[in-house]
N, C-alpha and C positions, 0 to 999 in steps of 0.2 A: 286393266283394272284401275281403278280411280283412285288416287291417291289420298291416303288416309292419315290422320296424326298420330305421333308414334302412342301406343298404347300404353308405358307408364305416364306421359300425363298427361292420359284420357284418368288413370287408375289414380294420379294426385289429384284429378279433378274432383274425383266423383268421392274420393275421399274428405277432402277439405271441406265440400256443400256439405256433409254428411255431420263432419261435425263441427262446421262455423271454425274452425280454428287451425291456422298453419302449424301452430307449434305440436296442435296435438295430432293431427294427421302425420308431422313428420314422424313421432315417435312411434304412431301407428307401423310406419312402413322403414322405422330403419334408415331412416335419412335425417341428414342434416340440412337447418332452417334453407344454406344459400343453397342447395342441390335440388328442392320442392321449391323454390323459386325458380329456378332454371326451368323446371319441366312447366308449372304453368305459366310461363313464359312463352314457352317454344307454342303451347297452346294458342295461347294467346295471339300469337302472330301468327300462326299458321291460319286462324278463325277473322284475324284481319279486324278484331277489337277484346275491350277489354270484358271479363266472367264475373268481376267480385269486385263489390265495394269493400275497399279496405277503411277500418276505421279501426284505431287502435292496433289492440293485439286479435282483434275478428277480421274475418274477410267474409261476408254476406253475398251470396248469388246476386247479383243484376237479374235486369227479365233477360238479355242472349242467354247468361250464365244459368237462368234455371230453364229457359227451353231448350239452351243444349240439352241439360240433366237430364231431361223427361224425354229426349228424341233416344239420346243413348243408353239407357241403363237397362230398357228392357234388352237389346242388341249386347248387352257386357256379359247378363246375367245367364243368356244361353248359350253364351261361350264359355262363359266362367264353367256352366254344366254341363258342356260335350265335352270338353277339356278334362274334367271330374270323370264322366263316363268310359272315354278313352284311357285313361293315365290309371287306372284301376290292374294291381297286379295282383295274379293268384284267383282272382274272383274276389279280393276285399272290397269293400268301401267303407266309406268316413264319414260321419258327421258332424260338422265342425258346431259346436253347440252354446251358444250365450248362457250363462247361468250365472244365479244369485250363490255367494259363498254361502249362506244360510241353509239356503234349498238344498245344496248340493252337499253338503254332510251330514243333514239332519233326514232329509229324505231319498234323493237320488242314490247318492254312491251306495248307502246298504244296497238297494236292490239294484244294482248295475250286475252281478253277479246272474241273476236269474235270465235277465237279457241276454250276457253274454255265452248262457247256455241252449239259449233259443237260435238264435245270430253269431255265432263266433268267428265269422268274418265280416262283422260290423264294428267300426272302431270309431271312436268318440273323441272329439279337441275340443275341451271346456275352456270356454274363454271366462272369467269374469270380471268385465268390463263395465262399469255402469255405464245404463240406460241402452240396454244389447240392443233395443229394437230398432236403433238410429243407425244400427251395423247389419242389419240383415240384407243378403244379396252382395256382403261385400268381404265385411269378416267373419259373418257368424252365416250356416245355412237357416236357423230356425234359433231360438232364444223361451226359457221361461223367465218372465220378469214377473214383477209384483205392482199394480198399477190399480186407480180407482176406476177408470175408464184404456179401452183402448184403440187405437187410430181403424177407422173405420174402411181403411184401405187395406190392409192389414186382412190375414185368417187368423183367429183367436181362438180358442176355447178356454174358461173357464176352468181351472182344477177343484177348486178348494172356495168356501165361503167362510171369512173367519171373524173371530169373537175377539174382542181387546179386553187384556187384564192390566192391569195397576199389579207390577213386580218387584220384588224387591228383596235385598239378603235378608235372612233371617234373623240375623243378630240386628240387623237396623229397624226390622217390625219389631221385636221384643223390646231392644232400648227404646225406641224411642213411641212405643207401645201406639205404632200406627192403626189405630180400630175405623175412623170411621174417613171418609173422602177428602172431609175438610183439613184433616193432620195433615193434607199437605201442601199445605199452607207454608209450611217452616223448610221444608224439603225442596229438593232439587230434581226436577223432573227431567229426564231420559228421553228423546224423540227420536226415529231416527229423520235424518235430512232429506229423505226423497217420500217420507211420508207423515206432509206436517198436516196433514186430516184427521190425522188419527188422534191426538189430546182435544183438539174443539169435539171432536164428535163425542168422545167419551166422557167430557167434561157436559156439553148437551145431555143426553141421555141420562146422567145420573143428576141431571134438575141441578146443575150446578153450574151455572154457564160463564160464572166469573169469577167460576174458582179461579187466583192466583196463584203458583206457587213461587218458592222464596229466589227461583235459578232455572231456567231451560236450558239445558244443555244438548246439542246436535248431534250424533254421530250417523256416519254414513255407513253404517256395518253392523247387522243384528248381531253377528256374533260378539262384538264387541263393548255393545251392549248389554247381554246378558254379564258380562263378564268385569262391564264397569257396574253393575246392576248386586252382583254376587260378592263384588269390592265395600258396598255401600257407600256410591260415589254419586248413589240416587235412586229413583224411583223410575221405572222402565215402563213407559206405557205403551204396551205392543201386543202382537199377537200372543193370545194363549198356548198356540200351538206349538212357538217357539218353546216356553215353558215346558212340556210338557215331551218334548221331541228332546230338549236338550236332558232331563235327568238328573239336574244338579241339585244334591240337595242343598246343597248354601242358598236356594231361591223358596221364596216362596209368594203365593200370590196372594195379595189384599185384596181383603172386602168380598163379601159375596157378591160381586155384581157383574153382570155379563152384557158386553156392549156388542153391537155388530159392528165389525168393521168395514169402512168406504173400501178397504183394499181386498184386490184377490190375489192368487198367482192367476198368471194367463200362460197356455202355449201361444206363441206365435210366428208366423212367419208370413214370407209372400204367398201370395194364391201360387202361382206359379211351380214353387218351391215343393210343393204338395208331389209335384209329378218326377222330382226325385228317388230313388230308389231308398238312401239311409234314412231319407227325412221320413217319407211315408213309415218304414217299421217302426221310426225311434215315435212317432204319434200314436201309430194304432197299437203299439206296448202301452204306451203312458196309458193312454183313456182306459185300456182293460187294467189296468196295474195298480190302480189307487195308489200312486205311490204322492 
């Protein structure tokens, strides 16, 4: 048999391209910075040059470093899945699942229940990690993210098509007697960080394209959101459905106006991926499930 590199770092390799960064790959897998130097080292020499331009705190694929990637990952990904199929006790299996904490208390977990009455030796590892879909085939088997578009290499589908509202506590619509677009002007508008589409579009749409308001503020967490949103720490412009999924009545939405949103959720995964056993049920539940 031919002699092959040891496979954790083949698995720090494929990790690190994955996501640009040593430090956060090491945390991925449980290791420390010199220990994920070592292994793509040993790589490194055994390949007989170097994988990554190091610049800073990033390490970037070279062209060896990204045609290794594309020679080996589909070779990882059907081992990673006979390994799965084998290692299965009792008749369970697993799907190890990327998800938005949003999604996954406002819609998922209710009805994970009904699934587990269908499947009850199907079991589920939610990871939620931002941007799961840089992780499929390594940490995650399949992911629902929330995206304007999605990588065209990638199987997608579509859940949901949604509407963006101007949110906000109650007691800060009444004080501060927010009635029409322009009130917020004086106010501090709510974005979240991975979807900064969504204030230009809805600022577009309602003929107001330069509205300013008085502070933008970022957060990376719907739920945190609503909850800086419910504080009166600002004005939340985000999906309706968050609103309406969440129940709270400390929220309420401004203006009557209904914008579309650039964003969906997506299911996605590798094509590949498809021809697993957890991933194909936890799919063909979802699309019948409107969940």
């Amino acid at each position: 048999m031919r002699r092959l590199p040891p496979l954790r770092s083949l698995e720090a390799f494929v990790r690190i391209a994955k996501l640009g960064s040593a430090k956060a790959a090491a945390s991925e897998l449980g290791l420390s910075p010199p220990a994920l130097s070592r292994r793509i080292k040993a790589l490194e020499d055994f390949m007989g040059k170097p994988l990554f331009d190091r610049k800073a705190q990033a390490m970037i694929l070279n062209s060896d470093g990204g045609a290794l990637l594309k020679a080996i990952e589909p070779a990882l990904e059907s081992l990673a899945e006979a390994v799965d199929e084998l290692s299965g006790q009792g008749g369970e299996y697993r799907l190890r699942l990327g998800l938005l904490p949003l999604f996954g208390s406002q819609r998922l977990i209710p009805r994970l229940p009904e699934l587990r009455k269908l499947f009850p030796k199907l079991h589920i590892d939610l990871d939620t990690s931002a941007h799961a879909e840089n992780l499929l085939g390594d940490v995650v088997d399949a992911a629902i993210i929330i995206a304007d578009q999605v990588d065209p290499r990638l199987y997608s589908v579509r859940l949901d098509r949604n509407t963006v509202y101007a949110i906000a506590s109650e007691t800060l619509a009444r004080e501060q007697k927010l009635q029409h677009p322009s009130d917020l002007s004086n106010q501090t508008v709510l974005v979240h960080s991975d979807m900064p589409l969504v204030f230009d579009a809805w600022r577009q749409a309602i003929g107001a394209p330069r509205l300013k308001p008085a502070a933008i503020d970022h957060i990376d967490s719907g739920q945190l959101m609503l909850e800086a949103a419910a504080n009166g720490l600002g004005v939340a412009i985000m999906h309706g459905s968050h609103l309406s999924d969440a129940r709270d009545p400390r929220l309420v939405r401004l203006f009557d106006i209904e914008v579309e949103s650039p964003y969906s959720y997506w299911f996605v995964c590798r094509p590949r991926a498809l021809k697993q056993r957890a991933v194909r049920i936890f799919h063909d539940w979802l699309l019948k499930s409107a969940v």
